[in-house]
C-alpha positions as CSV (number, residue, x, y, z in Angstrom):
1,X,19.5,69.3,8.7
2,X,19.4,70.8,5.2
3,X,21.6,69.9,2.2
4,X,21.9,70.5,-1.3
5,X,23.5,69.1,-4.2
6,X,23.8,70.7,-7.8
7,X,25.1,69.4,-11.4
8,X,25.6,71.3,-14.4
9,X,26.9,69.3,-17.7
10,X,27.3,71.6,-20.7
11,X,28.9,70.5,-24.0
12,X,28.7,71.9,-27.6
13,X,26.3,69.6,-29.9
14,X,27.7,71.1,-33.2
15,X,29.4,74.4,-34.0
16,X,27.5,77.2,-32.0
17,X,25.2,75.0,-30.5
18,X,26.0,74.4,-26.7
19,X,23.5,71.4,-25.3
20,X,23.4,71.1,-21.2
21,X,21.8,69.3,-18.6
22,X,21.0,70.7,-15.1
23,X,20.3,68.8,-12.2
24,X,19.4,70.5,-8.3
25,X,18.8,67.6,-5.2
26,X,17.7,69.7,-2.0
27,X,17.1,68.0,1.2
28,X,15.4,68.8,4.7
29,X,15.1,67.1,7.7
30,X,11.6,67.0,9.5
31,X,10.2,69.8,11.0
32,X,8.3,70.4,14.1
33,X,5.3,72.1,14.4
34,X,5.3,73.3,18.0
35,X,7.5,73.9,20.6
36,X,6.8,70.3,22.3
37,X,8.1,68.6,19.5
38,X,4.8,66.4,19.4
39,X,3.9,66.9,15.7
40,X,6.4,66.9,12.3
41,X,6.3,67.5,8.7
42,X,8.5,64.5,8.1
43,X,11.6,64.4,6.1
44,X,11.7,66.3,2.0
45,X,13.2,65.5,-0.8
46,X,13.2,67.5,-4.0
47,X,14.8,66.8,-7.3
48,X,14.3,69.1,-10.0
49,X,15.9,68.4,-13.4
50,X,16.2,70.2,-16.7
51,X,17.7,70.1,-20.3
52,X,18.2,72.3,-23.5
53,X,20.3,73.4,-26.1
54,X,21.3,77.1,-26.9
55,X,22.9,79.3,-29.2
56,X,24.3,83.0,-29.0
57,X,20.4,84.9,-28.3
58,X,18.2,82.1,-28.0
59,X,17.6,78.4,-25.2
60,X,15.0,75.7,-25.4
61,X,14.6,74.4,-22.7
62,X,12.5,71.4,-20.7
63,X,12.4,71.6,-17.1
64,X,10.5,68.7,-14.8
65,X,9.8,70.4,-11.0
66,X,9.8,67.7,-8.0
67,X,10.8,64.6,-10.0
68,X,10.1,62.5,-7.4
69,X,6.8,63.8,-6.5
70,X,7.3,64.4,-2.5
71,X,4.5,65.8,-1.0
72,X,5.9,66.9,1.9
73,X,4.5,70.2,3.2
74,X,7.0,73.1,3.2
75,X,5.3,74.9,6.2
76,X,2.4,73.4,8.8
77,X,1.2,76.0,11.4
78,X,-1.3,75.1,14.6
């Protein structure tokens, strides 16, 4: 099972400057690893988040990969 879920606020901080704040929650059931089913990468979870403001040819931006610091391997091979 694999879902994901996205946010995206934007609103203008003063005239010409738009501020926003961007949020992405993917998540995956386990895994197997063989065809017996007798090994599993476990469930993931990953949040990513980011802010900023902009203007018309320029973004500042601050961006935090796997908030919640899952460790979950994304691929495990015999």
């Amino acid at each position: 099972h694999q879902f994901v879920l996205t946010a995206d606020v934007r609103a203008p901080v003063t005239t010409g400057l738009d501020g926003f704040v961007r949020s992405d929650l993917s998540y995956e059931s386990k895994r197997y690893v063989q065809v017996d089913n007798l090994a599993h990468t476990g469930d993931s979870y990953l949040w990513n988040l980011s802010t900023g403001v902009e203007r018309d040819n320029w973004t500042f931006q601050i961006y935090i990969e796997n908030l919640l610091n899952d460790l979950t391997p994304a691929v495990v091979t015999r």
